[in-house]
C-alpha beads as a LAMMPS data file, in Angstrom:
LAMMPS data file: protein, C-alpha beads

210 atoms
209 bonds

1 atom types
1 bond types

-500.0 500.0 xlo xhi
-500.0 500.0 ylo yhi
-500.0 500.0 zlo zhi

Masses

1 110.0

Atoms # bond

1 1 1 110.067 392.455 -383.076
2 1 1 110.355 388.516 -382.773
3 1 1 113.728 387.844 -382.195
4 1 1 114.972 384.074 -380.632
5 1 1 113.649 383.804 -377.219
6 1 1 112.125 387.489 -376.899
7 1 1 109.594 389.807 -377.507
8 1 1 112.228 393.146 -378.415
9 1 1 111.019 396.255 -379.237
10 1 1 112.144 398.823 -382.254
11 1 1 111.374 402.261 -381.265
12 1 1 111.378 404.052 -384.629
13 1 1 111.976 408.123 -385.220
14 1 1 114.908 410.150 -385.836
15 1 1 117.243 407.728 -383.286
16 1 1 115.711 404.205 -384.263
17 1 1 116.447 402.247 -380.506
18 1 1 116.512 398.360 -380.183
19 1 1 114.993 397.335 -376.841
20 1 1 116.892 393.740 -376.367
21 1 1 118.174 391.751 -378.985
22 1 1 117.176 388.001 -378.234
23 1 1 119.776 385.240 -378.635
24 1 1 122.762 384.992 -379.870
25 1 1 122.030 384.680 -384.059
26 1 1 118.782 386.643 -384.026
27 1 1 120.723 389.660 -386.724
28 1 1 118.749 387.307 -389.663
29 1 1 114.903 387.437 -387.784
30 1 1 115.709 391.057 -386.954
31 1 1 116.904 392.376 -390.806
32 1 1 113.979 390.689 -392.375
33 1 1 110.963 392.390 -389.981
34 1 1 113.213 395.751 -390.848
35 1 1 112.657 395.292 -394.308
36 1 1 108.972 394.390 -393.898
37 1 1 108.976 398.406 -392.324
38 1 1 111.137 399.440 -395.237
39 1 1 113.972 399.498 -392.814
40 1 1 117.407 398.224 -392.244
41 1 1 119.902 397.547 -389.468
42 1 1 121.924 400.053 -390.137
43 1 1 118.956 402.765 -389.245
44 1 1 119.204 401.740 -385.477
45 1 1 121.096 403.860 -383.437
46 1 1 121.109 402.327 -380.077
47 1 1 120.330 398.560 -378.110
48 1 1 119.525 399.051 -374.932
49 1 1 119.215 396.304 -372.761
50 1 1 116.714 395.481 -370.130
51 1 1 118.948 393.321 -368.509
52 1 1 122.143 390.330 -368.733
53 1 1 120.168 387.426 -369.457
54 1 1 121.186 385.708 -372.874
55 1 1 117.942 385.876 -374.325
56 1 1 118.309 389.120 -374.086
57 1 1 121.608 390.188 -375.009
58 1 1 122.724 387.302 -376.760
59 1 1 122.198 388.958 -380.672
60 1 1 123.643 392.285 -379.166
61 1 1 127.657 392.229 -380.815
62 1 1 125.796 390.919 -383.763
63 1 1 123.184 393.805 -384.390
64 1 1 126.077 396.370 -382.998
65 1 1 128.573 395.085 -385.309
66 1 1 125.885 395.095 -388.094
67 1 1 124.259 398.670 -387.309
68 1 1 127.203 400.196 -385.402
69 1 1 124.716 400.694 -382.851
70 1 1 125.620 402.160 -379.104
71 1 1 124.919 399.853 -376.528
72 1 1 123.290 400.378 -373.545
73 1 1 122.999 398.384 -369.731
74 1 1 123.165 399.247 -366.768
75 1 1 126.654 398.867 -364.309
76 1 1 125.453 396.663 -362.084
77 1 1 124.385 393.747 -364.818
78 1 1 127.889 394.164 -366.728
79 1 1 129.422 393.834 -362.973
80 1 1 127.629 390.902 -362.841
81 1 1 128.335 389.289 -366.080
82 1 1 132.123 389.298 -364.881
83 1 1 131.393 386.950 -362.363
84 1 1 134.267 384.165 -361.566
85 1 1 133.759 380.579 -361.267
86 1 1 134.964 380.634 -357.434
87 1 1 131.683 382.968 -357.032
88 1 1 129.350 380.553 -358.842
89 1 1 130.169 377.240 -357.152
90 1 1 130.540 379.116 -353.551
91 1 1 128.400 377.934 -350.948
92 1 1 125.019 376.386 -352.980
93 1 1 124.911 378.241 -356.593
94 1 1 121.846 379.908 -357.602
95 1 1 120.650 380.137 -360.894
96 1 1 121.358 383.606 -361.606
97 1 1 125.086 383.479 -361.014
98 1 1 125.781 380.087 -363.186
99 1 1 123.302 382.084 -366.102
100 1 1 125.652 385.498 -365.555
101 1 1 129.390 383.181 -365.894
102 1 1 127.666 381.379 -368.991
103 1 1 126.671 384.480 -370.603
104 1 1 129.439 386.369 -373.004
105 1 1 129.341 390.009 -372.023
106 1 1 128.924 392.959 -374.903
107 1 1 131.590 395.086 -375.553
108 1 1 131.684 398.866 -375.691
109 1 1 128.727 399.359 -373.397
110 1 1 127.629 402.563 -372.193
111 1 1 125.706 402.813 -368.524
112 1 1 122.149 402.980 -368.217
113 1 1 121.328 404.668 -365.046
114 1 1 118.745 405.251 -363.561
115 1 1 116.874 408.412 -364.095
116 1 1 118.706 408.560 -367.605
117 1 1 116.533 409.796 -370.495
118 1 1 116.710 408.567 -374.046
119 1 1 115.215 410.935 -376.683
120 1 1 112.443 408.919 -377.700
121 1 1 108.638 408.831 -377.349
122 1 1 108.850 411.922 -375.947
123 1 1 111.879 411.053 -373.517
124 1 1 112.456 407.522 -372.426
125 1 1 113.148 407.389 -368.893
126 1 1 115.389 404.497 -367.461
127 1 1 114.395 403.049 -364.146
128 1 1 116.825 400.901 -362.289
129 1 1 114.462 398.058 -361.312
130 1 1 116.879 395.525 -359.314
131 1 1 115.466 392.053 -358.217
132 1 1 114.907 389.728 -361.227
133 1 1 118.977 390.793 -361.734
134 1 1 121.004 393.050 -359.946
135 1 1 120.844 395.695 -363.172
136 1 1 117.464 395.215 -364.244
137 1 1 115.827 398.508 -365.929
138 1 1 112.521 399.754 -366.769
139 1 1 111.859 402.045 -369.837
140 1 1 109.054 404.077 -369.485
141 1 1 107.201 407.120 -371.579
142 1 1 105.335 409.144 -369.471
143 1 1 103.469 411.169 -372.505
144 1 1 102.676 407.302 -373.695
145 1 1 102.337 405.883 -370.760
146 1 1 103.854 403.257 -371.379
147 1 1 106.459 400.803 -369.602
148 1 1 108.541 398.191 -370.600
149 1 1 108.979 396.091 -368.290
150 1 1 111.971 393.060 -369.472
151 1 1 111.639 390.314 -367.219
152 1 1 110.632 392.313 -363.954
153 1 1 106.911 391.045 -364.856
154 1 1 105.239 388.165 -366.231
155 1 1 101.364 388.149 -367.417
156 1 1 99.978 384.287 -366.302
157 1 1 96.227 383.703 -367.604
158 1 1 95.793 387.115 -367.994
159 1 1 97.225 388.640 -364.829
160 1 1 100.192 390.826 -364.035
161 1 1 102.697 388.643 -362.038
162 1 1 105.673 388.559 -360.060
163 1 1 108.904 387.069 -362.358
164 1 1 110.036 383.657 -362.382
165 1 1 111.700 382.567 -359.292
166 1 1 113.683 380.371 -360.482
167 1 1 115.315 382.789 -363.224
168 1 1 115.354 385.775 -360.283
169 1 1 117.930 386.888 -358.524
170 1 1 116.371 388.635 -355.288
171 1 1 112.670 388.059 -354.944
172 1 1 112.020 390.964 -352.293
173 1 1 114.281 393.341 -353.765
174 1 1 112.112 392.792 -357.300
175 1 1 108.738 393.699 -355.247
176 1 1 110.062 396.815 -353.785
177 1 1 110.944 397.633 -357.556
178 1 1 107.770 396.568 -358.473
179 1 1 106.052 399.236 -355.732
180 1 1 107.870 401.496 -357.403
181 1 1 106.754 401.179 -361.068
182 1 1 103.116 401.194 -359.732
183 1 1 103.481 404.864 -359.056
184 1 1 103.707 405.366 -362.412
185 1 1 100.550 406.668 -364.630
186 1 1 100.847 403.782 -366.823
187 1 1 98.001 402.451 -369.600
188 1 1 100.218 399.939 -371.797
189 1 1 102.793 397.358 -370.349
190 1 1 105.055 395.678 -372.445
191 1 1 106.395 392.541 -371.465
192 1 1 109.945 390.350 -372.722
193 1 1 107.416 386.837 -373.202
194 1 1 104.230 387.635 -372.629
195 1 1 101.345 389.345 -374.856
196 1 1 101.328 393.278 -373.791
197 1 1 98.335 394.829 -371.495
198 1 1 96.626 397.115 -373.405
199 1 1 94.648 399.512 -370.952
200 1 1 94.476 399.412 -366.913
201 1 1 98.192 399.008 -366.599
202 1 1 98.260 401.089 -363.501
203 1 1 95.556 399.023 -361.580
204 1 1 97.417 395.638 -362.875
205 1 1 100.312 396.737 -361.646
206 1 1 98.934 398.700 -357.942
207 1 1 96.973 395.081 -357.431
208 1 1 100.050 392.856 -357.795
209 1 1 102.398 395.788 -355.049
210 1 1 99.950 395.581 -352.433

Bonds

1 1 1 2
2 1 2 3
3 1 3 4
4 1 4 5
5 1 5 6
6 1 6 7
7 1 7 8
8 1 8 9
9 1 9 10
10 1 10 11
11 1 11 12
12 1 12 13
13 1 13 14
14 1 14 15
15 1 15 16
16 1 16 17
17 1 17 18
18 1 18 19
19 1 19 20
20 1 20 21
21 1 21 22
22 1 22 23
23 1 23 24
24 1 24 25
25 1 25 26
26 1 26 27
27 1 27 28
28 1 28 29
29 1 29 30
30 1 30 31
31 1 31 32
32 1 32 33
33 1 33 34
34 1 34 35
35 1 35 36
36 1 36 37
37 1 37 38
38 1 38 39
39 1 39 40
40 1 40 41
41 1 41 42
42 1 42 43
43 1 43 44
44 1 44 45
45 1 45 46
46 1 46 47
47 1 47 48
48 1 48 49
49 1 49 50
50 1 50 51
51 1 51 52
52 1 52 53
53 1 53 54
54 1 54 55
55 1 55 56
56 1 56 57
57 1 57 58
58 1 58 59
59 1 59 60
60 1 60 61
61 1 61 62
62 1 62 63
63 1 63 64
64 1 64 65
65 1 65 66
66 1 66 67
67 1 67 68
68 1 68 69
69 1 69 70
70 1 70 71
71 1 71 72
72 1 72 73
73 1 73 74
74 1 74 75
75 1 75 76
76 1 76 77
77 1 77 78
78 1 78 79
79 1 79 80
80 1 80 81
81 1 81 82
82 1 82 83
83 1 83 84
84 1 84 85
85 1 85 86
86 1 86 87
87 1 87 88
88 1 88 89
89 1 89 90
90 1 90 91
91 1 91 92
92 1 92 93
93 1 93 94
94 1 94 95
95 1 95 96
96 1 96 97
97 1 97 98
98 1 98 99
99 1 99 100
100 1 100 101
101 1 101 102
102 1 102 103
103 1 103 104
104 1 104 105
105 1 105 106
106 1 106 107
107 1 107 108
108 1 108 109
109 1 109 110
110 1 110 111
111 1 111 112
112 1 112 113
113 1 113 114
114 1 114 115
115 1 115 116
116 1 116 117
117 1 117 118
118 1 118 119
119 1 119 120
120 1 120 121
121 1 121 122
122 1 122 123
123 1 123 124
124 1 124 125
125 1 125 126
126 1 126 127
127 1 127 128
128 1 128 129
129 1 129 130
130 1 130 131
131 1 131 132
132 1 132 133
133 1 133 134
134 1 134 135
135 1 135 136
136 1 136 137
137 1 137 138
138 1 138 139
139 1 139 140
140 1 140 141
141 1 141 142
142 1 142 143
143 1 143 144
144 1 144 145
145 1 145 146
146 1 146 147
147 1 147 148
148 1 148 149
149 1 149 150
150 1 150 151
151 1 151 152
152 1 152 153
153 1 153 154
154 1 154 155
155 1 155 156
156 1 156 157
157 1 157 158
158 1 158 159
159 1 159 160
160 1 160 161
161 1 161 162
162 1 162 163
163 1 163 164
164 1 164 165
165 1 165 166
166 1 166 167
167 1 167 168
168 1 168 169
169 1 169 170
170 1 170 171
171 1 171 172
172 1 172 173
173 1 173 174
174 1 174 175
175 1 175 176
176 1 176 177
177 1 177 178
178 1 178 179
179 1 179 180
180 1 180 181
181 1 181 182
182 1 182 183
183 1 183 184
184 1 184 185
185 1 185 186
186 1 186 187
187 1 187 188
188 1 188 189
189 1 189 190
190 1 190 191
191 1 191 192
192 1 192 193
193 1 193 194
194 1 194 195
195 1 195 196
196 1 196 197
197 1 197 198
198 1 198 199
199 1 199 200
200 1 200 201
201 1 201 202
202 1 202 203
203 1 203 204
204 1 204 205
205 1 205 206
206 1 206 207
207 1 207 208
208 1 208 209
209 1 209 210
């Protein structure tokens, strides 16, 4: 799904799940692809969020307000977003912290932890993927193998890459989370900006660890 700033993803089934929700006014893009699947907002069940970045949980009290929708993130991302102005401008700011004080927090959220399982494709596992944020997740489908990935990854001319470092939080700490996802059996990677990879995901992904 389209939505401003973001590739989301609508999981559909008997709990319709919202992976991101783009900027803040993205409700309109979203309810029109919906209808194009014969859908509406009201059908989704739960937005979970792949992390506190405003592109990606910018539309979120919209859609939950619209759908009545539970929202998921995990702890250490809605920590963050409650960051005070003393902590942004203390010592040299990095971009992270000035995004997270700038960034209006959801409401009502429920913890995404890691290890959680959502019952979709065949169970949805979370992965708590720190680095490009402190709560960054993974979602990944092991009977699918599949993984989306949020911002963790980008794909440059082609190739699996590390995130942006400007827009990351703690470069080291998102390769070690990186390692991690390539001991996954993975075939498809989804990414937040970038067109998916289709086949070989677990080679993409073992080539840019080591």
């Amino acid at each position: 799904m389209r939505l401003i700033g973001v590739n989301a993803f609508l999981i559909l089934g008997d709990e319709p799940t919202l992976v991101d929700a783009g900027h803040r006014g993205s409700g309109a893009m979203l309810r029109r692809q919906l209808a194009a699947l014969d859908h509406q907002v009201t059908d989704i069940t739960r937005i979970v969020c792949t992390h506190g970045h405003p592109d990606h949980i910018g539309g979120v009290q919209e859609i939950a307000r619209a759908s009545g929708a539970k929202v998921l993130m995990h702890p250490a991302d809605m920590e963050r977003l409650r960051i005070r102005f003393r902590e942004v401008i203390r010592g040299r700011p990095a971009p992270g912290a000035i995004i997270a004080y700038l960034t209006q927090a959801p409401t009502d959220v429920i913890a995404a932890q890691d290890g959680d399982v959502l019952p979709v494709l065949g169970g949805l596992r979370v992965l708590h993927t720190p680095g490009h944020t402190p709560g960054s997740i993974c979602l990944y489908s092991a009977t699918r193998r599949l993984l989306i990935v949020g911002d963790l990854l980008q794909r440059m001319r082609g190739q699996v890459t590390l995130p942006n470092y400007f827009f990351t939080d703690d470069m080291p700490l998102a390769r070690r989370s990186i390692a991690r996802l390539a001991e996954l059996d993975v075939e498809t990677i989804l990414f937040s900006h970038y067109p998916p990879v289709r086949q070989g995901g677990r080679d993409a992904l073992r080539a840019l660890a080591s």
